[in-house]
N, C-alpha and C positions, 0 to 999 in steps of 0.2 A: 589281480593278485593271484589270481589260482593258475594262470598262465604261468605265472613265476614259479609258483612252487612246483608244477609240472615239470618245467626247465630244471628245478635243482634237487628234483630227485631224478630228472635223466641225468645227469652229471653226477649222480651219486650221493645225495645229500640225505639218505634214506635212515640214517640212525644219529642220536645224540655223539659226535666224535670224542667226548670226555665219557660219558659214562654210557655208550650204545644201548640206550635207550629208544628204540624203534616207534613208539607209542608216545611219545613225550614230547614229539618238537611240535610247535604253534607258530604260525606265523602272524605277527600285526598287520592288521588290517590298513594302517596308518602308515605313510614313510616315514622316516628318520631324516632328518634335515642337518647336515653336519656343515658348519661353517669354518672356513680354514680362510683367516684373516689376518693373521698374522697379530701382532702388540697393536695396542690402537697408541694414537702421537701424546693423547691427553693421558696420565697417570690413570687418572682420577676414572676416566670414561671407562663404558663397558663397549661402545660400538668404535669401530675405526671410522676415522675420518673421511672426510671425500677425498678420490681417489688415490685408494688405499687398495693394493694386490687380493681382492677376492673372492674364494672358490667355492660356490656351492654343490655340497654331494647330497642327491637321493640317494638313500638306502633303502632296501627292504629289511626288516627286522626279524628273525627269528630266533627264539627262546626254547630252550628245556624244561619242562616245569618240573622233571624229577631233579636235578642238577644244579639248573639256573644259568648254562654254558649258554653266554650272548651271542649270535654273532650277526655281522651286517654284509649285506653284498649291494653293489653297485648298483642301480633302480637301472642307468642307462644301458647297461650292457642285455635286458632284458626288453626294448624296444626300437622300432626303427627309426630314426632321425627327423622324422618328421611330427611321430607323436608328441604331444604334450606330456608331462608327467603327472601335474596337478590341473584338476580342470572345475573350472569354478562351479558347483550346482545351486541352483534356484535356492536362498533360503525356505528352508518350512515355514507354515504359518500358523 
């Protein structure tokens, strides 16, 4: 994660773009998991059926806490093709 946000303050990501707030942005530690699946067939259901068109996006998540200006950037554009994005660890015990 701190590779990322390196990455988007070179590209200029250095202040809140709604209220340039320099001191304010946070990044989550956690990815953002967005699913684009389109209607699922059943009314009633929350998940789409078997083979049903869909896209899973990593995101990195960063926030304004003076603001509350959301925004998300692409997790893969920040790795090379062969890394994994989520990688499972040992549970604690």
């Amino acid at each position: 994660m701190a590779e990322v946000g390196e990455a988007l303050q070179h590209l200029g990501m250095k202040a809140c773009p709604v209220c340039a707030s320099a001191e304010s942005l946070s990044m989550s530690e956690f990815p953002v998991l967005l699913v684009d699946a389109g209607c699922p067939a059943d009314a009633g259901g929350l998940i789409p059926g078997d083979g049903a068109e869909t896209d899973i996006t990593f995101a990195v998540r960063i926030e304004c806490t003076t603001c509350g200006h959301l925004m998300l950037f692409n997790a893969q554009r920040y790795r090379t093709g062969d890394e994994k994005i989520l990688v499972r660890e040992p549970a604690e015990e």
